[in-house]
N, C-alpha and C positions, 0 to 999 in steps of 0.2 A: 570454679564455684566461689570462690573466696572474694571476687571482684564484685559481691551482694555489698549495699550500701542501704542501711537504717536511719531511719528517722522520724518524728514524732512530731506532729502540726501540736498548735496550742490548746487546740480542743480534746487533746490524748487519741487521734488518730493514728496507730504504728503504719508507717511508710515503708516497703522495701521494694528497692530499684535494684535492676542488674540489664545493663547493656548487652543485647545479642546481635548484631549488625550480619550475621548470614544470610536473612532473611528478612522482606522488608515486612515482618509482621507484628502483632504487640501482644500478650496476651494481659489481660487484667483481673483479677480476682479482688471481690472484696469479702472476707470471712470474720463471722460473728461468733465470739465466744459464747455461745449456745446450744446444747443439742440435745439428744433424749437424757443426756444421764443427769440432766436436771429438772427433771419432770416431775411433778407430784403425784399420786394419784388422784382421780377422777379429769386429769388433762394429759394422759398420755398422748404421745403422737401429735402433740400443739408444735413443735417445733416444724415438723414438717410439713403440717398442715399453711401455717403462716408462709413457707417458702413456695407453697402453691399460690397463696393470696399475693405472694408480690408480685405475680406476674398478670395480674387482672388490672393492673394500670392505674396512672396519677393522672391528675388533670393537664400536664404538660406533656406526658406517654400515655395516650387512652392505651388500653387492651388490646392488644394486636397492631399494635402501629410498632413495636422493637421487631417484632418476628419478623413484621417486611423489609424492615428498614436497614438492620441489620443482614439479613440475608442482600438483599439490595447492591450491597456495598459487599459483600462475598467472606462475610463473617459467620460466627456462628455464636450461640449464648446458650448457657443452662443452670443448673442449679444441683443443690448436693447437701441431706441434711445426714448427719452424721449423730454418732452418741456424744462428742464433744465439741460439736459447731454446726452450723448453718451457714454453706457460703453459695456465692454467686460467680458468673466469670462468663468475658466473652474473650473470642479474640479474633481478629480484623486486620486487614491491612494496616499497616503502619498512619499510612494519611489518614484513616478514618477512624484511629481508637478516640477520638474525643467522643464520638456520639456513646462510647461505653461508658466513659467516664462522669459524660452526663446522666445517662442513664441511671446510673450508678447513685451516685450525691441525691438524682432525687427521690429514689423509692427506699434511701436511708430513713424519710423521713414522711413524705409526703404521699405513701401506699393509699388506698382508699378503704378497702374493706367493706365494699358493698352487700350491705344485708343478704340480697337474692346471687348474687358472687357466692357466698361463704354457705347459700345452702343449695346452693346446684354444686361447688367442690365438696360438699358433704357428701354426694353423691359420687362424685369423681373418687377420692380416697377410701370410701367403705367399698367400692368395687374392687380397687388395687387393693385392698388388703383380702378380700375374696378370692382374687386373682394369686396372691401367695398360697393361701391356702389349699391350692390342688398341689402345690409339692408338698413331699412324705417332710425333706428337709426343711421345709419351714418350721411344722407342726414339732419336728422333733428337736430344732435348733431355740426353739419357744421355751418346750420345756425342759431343755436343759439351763437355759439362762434362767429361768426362774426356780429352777432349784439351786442353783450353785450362788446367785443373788437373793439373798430374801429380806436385803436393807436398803442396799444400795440403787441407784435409776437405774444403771446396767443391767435389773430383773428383767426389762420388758422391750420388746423390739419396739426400734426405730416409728414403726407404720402407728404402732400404739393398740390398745386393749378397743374391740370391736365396741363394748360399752359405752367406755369415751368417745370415741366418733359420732356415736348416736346423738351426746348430751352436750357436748360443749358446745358453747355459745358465738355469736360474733365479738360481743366483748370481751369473750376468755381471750381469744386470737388477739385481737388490737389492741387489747390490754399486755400482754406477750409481748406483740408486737413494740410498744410504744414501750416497754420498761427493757428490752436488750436489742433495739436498734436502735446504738447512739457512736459518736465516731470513739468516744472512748471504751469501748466495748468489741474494736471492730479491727482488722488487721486488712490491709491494701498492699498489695504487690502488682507489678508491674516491671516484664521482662520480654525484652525484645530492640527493635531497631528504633532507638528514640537518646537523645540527650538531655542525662540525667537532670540535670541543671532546668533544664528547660521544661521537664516531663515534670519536678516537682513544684515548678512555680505553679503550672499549670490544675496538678492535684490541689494545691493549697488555694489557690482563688474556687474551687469548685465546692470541696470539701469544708475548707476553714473556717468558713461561714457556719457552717453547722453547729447548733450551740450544745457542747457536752451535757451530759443527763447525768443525773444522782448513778454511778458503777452502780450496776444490781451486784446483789449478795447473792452467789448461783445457790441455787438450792443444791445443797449432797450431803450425802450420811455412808459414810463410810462402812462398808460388810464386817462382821464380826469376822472372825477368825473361826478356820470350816475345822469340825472336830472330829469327822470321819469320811468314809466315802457315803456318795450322795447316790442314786440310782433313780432312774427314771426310765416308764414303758408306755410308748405310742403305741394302738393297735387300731387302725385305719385303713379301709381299702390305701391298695397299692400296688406295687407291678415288683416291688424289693425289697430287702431287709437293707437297714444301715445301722452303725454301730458308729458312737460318738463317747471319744474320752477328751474330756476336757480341765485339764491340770489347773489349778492359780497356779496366775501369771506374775508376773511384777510391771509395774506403770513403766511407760516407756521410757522416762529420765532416769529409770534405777540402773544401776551399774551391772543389772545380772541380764538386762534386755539383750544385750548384743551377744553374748555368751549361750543366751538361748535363742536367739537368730542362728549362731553357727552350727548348732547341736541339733535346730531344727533342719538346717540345710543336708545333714550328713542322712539325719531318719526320714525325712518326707518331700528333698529336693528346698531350692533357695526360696524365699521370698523377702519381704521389703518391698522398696521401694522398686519396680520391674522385674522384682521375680516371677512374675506370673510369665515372663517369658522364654525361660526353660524351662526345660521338660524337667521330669524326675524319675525315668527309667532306671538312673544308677542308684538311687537312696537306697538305704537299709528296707522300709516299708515296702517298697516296689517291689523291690527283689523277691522278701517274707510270704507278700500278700498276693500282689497281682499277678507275677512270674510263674506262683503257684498253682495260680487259680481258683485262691480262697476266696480273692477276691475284685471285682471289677474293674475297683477305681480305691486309692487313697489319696488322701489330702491331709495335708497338715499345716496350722495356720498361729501366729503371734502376732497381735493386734498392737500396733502403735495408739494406745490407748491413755490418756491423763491418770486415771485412775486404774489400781489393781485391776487385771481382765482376765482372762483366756488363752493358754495355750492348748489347742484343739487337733483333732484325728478323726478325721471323718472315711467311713469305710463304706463302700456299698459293698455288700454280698454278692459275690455272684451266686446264681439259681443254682439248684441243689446245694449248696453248701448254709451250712447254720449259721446263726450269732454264735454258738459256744463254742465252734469250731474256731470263727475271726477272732472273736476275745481271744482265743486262749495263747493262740501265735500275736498276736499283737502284746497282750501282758507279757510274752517271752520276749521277746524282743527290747522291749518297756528295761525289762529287768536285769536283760542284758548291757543295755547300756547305763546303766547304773551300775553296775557290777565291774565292769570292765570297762568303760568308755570307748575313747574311740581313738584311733591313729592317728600318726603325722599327717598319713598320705589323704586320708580321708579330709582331714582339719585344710588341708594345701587344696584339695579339689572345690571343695566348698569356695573357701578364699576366692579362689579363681573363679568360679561360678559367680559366688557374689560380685565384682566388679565387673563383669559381663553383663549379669541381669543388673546391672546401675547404670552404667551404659549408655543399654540400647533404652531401658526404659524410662530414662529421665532425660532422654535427647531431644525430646521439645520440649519449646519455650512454653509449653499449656502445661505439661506434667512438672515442669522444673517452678513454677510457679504456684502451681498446686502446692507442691511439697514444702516449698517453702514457706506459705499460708502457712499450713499445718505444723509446723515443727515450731514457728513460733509462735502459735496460738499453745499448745502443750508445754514448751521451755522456752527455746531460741532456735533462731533459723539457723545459725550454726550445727546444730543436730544432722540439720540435711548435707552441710556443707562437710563435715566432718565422717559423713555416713563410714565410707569405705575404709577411712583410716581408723575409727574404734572397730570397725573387725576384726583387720589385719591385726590387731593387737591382741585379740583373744587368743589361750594358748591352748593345748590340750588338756592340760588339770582344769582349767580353768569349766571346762564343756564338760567334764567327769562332775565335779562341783556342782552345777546349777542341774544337773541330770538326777546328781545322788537328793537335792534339797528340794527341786520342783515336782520331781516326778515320783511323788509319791501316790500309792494308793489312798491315805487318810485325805490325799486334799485334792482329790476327783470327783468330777459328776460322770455320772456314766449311762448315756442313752442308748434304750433298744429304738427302733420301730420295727414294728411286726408287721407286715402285710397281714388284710384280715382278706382278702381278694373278694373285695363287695360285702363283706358280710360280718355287719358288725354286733 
C-alpha cells in the first residue's frame, strides 16, 4: 500500500497513482468533495440528483454513447453520492482506460443539464425515494438521523426530503453543479496496470487544462452538543419490529475512531474497510441476541465520516418476542462493556479478523481505489494505507475507554418501529 504516489496539476487537481501490474486492468475514480452533509434546506438531495444529470451526456458523449462504449470495450462505470462526496469511477482494460479518462475531464465541466433531462430524472429520483420507503428501516433510520441531528446536514438522508425533489429547479442543479465541479475541488486516482510517469503526463494533458473555480465554502454547521437521550417511535404497516441505538460517534480522523472500530468488532463483528465480509456469529450481540432468539438479525455500524456521526445497533425482533424484551439485553450488555470491557483474547480475535476483512475486501484495484478516493477526500490517503497498523495498536484500556466515554445513555437516540400490520 505505501507504493500510492501523490500529486497535484496546477489547477489544484489531487492525483493519486499506484501500480498494480497483476492484472491488465485500470480502475479510475474521479471524487468531488461534495455530498448531503452540505445541503441547505429546501435543496436536499441536490447532490445526488446532479450525479444522475451527469450521465445524460455532453456534446462530445451524447447520453448513452459511454454505456455502449464502455461496455463495448468490457468495462464497466458508475457512480456513488455519499454525505461527504459525489464520485465517479469506471474501470476497463488497461489499453482502453483513456476513453475513461476522457470521459471523465469532460462532464467535469461541460454536463448539459437539459431542462426536459432534469424533469423526466425528477421522475426517476421521487420514485427511488418511494422505492426506500416500503422498508420499515428507512422510515426509521430517517428518523433517527433527524433526531440525533437537528443542526447539522447529517439530519437528512442522502435521496433528500420528498418536498425538495418536488421544488427544485434546473438551475438549482447547474448552479450546484457549476460551483463544486471544478479540478480544485476534486480528487483522481488511478490504480492498476499502467506507468506512473506516463499515466500522469497523460491525466495532465487531459485534466490541466481545466481552469480552477473560485474553492466553494461547503456549506456545514456543526450539532450542538446532545444533553440527553433522544427517543424516537415508527408506527407503520410492516411484517417486524427493529430497535435502533445510535451513540455519537467521533469524525473518522479523531484518535478514538479505531478504538471504536476494535470495541465494535468484539460487540457486533468487524467492519471498515471489507468487513462486511465476515460473518459475526462469535460477537458479544450475536451470541446475547440472535443465539437466543431475541432476536433475528444484529448489525452494528461506525461510519468513516468527516464530521461527528454515528455509532449504530440495528436489531430486528424476531416474532413473538418485544422491543422491551431486545432493549433490555442489549442495554445489558451496552453496560457490561462499560463496566468491565473486554479481554485480551477478544482484543487478538478481532485484530485478526480485522486484517482478514482488509484483505479480502480491498483486493481489487476498484475497492483499493475507492478507498483511497475516500480517505483522502476526509484527511489523507495514508489513512487507508496505514488502516491495519492503527488497529493493531489499540489496546485493551484503551476499548474500556472509548466504551466508558461513547456509550453513554445521555448521548443516544433510540428508535422503535412498531409494526402496525396494515393499520394505521
Amino acid at each position: 500500500m505505501n507504493d500510492v504516489t501523490r500529486h497535484v496539476l496546477d489547477n489544484g487537481l489531487v492525483v493519486l497513482l499506484k501500480e498494480v501490474h497483476n492484472a491488465p486492468i485500470i480502475s479510475w475514480w474521479v471524487l468531488y468533495r461534495i455530498g448531503s452533509r452540505n445541503e441547505r434546506s429546501g435543496q436536499t438531495g441536490i447532490s445526488h440528483w446532479v450525479e444522475h444529470m451527469m450521465f445524460k451526456g455532453t456534446d462530445q458523449f451524447p447520453a448513452g454513447y459511454l454505456d455502449k462504449a464502455i461496455d463495448r470495450e468490457g468495462g464497466n462505470w458508475n457512480a456513488q453520492t455519499s454525505m461527504d462526496y459525489t464520485a465517479y469511477h469506471e474501470t476497463l482494460p488497461a489499453d482502453r482506460i483513456d476513453l475513461a479518462l476522457r470521459a471523465e475531464a469532460d462532464r467535469m465541466m461541460n454536463a448539459r443539464f437539459d431542462a426536459e433531462e432534469v424533469e423526466s430524472e425528477r421522475t426517476v429520483i421521487i420514485s427511488e425515494r418511494q422505492g426506500a420507503e416500503n422498508s420499515p428501516l428507512f422510515w426509521l433510520g430517517e428518523e433517527v438521523q433527524g433526531a440525533a441531528f437537528r443542526v447539522h446536514g447529517y439530519h437528512h438522508e442522502i435521496i433528500g426530503d420528498m418536498t425538495d425533489l418536488k421544488t427544485m429547479t434546473r438551475d438549482d442543479l447547474y448552479n450546484h453543479y457549476q460551483r463544486h465541479y471544478m479540478p480544485n475541488n476534486a480528487i483522481a486516482v488511478a490504480i492498476g496496470d499502467f506507468d506512473s510517469a506516463t499515466m500522469l503526463a497523460r491525466i495532465n494533458e487531459l485534466y490541466g487544462s481545466i481552469p480552477a473555480g473560485e474553492k466553494p465554502n461547503l456549506f456545514s454547521r456543526p450539532e450542538p452538543e446532545q444533553m440527553g437521550e433522544r427517543r424516537v417511535r415508527v408506527e407503520r404497516p410492516g411484517n417486524a419490529s427493529f430497535l435502533d441505538f445510535s451513540y455519537r460517534a467521533p469524525a473518522v480522523t479523531h484518535e478514538d475512531w479505531f478504538k471504536l472500530m476494535m470495541l465494535d468488532s468484539v460487540l457486533s463483528g468487524p467492519g471498515g474497510p471489507g468487513g462486511g465480509n465476515v460473518g459475526n456469529k462469535t460477537s458479544r450481540l450475536y451470541q446475547a441476541l440472535v443465539k437466543t432468539e431475541l432476536a433475528a438479525s444484529i448489525h452494528g455500524g461506525l461510519s468513516a465520516t468527516i464530521d461527528p456521526y454515528l455509532y449504530s445497533f440495528n436489531v430486528t425482533v424476531r416474532s413473538g418476542r418485544t422491543l422491551e424484551e431486545v432493549e433490555a439485553v442489549l442495554e445489558a450488555q451496552i453496560e457490561r462493556v462499560r463496566e468491565e470491557g473486554i479481554t485480551a483474547e477478544e482484543l487478538a480475535k478481532a485484530k485478526k479478523q480485522a486484517r482478514a476483512a482488509f484483505a479480502y475486501g480491498t483486493e481489487s484495484v476498484n475497492s483499493q481505489a475507492y478507498w483511497l478516493a475516500r480517505a483522502e477526500n476526509f484527511d489523507s490517503y495514508t489513512w487507508f494505507t496505514n488502516y491495519v497498523a492503527r488497529l493493531e495498536a489499540v489496546t485493551v484500556e484503551d476499548v474500556q475507554d472509548v466504551a466508558r466515554r461513547y456509550l453513554r445513555p445521555q448521548a443516544r437516540t433510540v428508535g422503535w418501529f412498531v409494526p402496525t400490520n396494515g393499520k394505521q
